[in-house]
DSSP file (Angstrom, degrees, kcal/mol; ACC not computed):
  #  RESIDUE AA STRUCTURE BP1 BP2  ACC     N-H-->O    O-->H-N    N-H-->O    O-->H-N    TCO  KAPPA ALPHA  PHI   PSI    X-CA   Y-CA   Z-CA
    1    1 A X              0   0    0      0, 0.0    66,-2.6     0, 0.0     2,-0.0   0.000 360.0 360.0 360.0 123.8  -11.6    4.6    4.7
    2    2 A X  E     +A   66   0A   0     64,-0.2     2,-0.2    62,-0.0    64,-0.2  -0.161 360.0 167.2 -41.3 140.4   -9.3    5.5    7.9
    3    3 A X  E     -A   65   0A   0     62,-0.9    62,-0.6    19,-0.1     2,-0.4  -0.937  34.6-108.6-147.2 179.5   -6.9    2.5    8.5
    4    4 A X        -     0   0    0     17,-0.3    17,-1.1    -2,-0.2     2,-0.3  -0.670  36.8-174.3-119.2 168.5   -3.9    2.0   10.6
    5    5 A X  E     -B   20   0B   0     -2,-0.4     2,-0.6    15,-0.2    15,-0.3  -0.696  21.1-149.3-169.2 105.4   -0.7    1.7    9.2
    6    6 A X  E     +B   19   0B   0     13,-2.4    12,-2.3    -2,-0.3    13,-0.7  -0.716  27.7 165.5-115.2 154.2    2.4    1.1   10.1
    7    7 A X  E     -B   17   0B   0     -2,-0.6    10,-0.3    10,-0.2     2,-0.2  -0.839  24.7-139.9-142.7 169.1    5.3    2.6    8.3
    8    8 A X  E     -B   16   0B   0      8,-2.0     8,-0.7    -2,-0.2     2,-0.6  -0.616  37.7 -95.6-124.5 162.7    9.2    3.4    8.2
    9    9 A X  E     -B   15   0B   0     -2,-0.2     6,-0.2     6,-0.2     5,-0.1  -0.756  39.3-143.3 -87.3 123.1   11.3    6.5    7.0
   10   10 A X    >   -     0   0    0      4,-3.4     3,-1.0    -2,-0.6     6,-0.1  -0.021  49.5 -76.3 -63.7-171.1   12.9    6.2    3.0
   11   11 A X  T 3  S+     0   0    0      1,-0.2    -1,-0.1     2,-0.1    -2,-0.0   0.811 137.7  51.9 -73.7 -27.8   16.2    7.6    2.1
   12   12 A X  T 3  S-     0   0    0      1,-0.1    -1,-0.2     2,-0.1     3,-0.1   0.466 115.7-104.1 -92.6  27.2   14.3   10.9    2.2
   13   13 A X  S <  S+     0   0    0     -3,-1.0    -2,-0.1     1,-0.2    -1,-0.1   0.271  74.8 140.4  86.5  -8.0   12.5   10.9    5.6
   14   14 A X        -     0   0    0     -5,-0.1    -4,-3.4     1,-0.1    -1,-0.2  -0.292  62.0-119.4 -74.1 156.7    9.6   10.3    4.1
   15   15 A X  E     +B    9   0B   0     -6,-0.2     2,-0.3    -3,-0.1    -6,-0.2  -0.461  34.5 178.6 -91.2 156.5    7.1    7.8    5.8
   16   16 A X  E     -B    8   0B   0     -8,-0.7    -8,-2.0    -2,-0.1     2,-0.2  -0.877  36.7-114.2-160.3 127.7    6.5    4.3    3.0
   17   17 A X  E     +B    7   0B   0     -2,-0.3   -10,-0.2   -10,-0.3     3,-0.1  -0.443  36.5 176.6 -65.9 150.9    4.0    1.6    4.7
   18   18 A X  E    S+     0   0B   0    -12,-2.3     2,-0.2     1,-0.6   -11,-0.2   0.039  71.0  16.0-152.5  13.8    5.5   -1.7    5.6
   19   19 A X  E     -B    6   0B   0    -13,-0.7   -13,-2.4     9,-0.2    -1,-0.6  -0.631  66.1-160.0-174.6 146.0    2.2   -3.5    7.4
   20   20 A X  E     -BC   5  27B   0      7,-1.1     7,-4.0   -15,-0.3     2,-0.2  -0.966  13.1-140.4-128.8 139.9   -1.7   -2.4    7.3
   21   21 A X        +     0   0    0    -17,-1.1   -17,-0.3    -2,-0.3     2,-0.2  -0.612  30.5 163.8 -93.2 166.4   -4.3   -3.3    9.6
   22   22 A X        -     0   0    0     -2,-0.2    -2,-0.1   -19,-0.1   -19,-0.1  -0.393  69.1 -18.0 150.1 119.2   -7.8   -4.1    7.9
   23   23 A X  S    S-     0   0    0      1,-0.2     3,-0.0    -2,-0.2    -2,-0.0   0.595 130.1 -51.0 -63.9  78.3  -11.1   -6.0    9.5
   24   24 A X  S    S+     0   0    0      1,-0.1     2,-0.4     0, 0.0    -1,-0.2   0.596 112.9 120.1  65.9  21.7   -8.6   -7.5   12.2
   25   25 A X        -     0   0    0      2,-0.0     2,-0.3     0, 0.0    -5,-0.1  -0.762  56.1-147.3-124.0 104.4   -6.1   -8.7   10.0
   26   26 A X        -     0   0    0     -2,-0.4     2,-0.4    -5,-0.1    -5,-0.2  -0.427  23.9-172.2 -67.8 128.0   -2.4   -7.4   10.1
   27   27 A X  B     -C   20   0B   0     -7,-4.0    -7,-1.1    -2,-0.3     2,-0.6  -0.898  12.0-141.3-125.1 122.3   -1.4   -7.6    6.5
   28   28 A X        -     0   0    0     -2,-0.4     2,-0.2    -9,-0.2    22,-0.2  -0.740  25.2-111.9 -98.7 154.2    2.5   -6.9    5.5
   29   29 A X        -     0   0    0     -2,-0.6    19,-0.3     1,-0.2     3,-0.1  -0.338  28.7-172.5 -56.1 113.8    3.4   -5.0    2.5
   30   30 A X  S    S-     0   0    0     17,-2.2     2,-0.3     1,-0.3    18,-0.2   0.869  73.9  -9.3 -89.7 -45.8    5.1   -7.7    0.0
   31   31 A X  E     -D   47   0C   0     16,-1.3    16,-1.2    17,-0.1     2,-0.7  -0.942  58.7-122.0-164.9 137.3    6.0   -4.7   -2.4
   32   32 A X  E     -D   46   0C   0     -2,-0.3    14,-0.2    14,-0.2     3,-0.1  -0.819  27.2-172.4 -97.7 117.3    5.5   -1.0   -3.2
   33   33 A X  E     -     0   0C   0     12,-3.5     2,-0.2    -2,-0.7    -1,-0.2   0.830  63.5 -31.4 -73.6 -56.3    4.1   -1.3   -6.6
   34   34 A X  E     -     0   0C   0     11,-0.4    11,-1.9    -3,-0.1     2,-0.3  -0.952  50.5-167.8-154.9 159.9    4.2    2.5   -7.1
   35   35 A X  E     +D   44   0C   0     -2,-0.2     2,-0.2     9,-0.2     9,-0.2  -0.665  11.2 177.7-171.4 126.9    3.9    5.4   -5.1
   36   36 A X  E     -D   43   0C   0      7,-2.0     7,-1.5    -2,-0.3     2,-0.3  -0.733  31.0-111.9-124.4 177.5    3.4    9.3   -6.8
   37   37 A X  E     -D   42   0C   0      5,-0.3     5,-0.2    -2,-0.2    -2,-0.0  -0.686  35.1-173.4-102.3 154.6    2.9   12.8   -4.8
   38   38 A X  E >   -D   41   0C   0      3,-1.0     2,-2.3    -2,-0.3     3,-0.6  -0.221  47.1 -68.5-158.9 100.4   -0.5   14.8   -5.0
   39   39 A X  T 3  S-     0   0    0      1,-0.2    -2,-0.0     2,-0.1     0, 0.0  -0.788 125.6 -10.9  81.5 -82.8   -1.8   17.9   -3.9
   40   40 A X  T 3  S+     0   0    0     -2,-2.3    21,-0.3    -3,-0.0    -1,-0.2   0.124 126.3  73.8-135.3 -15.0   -1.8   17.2    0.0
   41   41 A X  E <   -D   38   0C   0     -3,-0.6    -3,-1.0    18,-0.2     2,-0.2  -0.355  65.2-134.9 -98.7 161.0   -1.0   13.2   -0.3
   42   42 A X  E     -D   37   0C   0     -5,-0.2    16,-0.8    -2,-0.1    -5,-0.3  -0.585  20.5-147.9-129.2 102.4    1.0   10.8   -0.9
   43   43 A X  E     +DE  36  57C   0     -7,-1.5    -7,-2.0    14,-0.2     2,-0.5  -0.381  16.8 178.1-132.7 110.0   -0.1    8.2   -3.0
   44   44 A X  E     -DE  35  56C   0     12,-2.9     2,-0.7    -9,-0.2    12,-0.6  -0.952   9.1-166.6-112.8 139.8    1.5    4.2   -2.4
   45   45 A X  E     + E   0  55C   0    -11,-1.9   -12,-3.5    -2,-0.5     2,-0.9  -0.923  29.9 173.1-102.6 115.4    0.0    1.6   -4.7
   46   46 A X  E     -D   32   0C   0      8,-2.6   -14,-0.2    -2,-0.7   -16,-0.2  -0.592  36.3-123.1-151.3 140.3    1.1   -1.6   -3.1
   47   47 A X  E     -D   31   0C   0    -16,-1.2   -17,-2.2    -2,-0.9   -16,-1.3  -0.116  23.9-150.9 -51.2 152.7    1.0   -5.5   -2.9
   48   48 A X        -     0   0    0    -19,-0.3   -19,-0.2   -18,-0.2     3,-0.1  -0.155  25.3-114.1-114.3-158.8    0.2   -7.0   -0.2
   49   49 A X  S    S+     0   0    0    -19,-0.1   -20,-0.1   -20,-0.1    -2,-0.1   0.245 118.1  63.7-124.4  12.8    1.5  -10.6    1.1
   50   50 A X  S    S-     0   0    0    -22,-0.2    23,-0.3     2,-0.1     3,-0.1   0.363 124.5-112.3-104.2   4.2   -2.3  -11.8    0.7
   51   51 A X  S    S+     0   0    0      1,-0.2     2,-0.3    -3,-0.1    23,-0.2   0.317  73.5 140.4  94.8  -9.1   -1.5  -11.1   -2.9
   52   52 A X        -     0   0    0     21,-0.1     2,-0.5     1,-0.1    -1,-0.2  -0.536  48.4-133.3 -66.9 120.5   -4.1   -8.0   -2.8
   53   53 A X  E     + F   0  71C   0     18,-2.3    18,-1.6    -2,-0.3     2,-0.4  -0.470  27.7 178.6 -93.2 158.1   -3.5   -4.9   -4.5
   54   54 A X  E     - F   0  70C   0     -2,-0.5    -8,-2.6    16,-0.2     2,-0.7  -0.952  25.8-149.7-140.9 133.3   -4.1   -1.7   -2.5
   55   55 A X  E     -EF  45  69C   0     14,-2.4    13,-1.3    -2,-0.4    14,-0.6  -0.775  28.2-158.7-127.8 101.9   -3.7    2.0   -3.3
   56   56 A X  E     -EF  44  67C   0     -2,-0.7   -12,-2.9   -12,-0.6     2,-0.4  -0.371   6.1-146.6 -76.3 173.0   -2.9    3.9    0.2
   57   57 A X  E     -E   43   0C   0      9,-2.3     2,-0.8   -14,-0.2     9,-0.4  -0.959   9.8-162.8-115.7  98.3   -3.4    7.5    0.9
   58   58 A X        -     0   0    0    -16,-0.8     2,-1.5    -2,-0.4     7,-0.2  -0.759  14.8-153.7-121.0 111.8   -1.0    9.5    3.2
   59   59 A X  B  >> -G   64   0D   0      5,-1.3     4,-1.2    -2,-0.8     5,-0.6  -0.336  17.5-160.9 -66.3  52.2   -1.9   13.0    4.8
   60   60 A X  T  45S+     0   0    0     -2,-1.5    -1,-0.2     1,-0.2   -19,-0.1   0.570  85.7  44.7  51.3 -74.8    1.9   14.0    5.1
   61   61 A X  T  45S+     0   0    0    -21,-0.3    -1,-0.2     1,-0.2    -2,-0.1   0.928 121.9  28.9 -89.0 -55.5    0.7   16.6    7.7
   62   62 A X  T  45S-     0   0    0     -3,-0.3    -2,-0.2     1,-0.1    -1,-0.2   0.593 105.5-124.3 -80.4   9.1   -1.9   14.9   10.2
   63   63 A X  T  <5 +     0   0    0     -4,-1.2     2,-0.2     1,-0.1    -3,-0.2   0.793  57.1 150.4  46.7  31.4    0.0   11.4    9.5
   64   64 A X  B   < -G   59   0D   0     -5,-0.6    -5,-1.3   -60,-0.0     2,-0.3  -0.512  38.0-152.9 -71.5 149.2   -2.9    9.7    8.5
   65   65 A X  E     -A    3   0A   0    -62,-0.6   -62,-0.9    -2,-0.2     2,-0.4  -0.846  10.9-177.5-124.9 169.1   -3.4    7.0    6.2
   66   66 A X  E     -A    2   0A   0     -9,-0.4    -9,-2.3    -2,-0.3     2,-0.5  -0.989  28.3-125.3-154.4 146.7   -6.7    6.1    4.1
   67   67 A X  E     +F   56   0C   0    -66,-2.6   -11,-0.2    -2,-0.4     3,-0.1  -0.747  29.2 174.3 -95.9 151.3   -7.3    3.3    1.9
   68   68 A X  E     +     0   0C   0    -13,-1.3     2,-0.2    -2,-0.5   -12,-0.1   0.349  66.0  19.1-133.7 -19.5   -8.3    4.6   -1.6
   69   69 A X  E     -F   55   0C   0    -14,-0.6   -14,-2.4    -3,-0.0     2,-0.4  -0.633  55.6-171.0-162.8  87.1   -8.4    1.4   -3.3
   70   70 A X  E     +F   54   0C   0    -16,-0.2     2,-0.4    -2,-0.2   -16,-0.2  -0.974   8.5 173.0-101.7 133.3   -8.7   -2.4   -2.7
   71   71 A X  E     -F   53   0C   0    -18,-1.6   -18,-2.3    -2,-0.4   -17,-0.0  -0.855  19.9-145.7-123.4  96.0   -8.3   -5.6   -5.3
   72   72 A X        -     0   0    0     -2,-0.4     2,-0.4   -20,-0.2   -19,-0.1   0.202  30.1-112.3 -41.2 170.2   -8.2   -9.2   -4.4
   73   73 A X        -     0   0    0    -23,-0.3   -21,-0.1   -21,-0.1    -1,-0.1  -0.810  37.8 -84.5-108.5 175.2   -6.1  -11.1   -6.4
   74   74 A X              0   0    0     -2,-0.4    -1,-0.1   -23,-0.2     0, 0.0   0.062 360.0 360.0 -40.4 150.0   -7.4  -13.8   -8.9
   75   75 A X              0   0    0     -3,-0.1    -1,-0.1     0, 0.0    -2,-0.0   0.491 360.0 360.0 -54.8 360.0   -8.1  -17.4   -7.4
């Protein structure tokens, strides 16, 4: 699923999300859990500050993002 995403440059130019939008709700990034290369991607697993884990997807070249993954957390 497309989403919007907004992100900052790491210590190696590379883009890391730091707020996602998703069904009207801006939601900021509490903590980048993980975050590995693949093929064409870049792959962030990260917390969210609604306590939700999330595994984005980043096209590199078209600057896209995609959610790949969402998990509430526990009550």
């Amino acid at each position: 699923m497309r989403i919007d995403v907004e992100s900052t440059r790491d210590a190696s130019g590379g883009e890391v999300p730091i707020r996602l939008a998703l069904g009207g709700r801006r939601i900021g990034v509490a903590e980048i859990v993980d975050c590995w290369p693949g093929p064409d991607y870049r792959y962030f697993k990260i917390k969210g500050e609604d306590s939700a884990l999330y595994i984005l997807r980043h096209d590199e070249i078209r600057g896209t993002w995609d959610l790949t993954m969402f998990q509430r957390s526990p009550p």
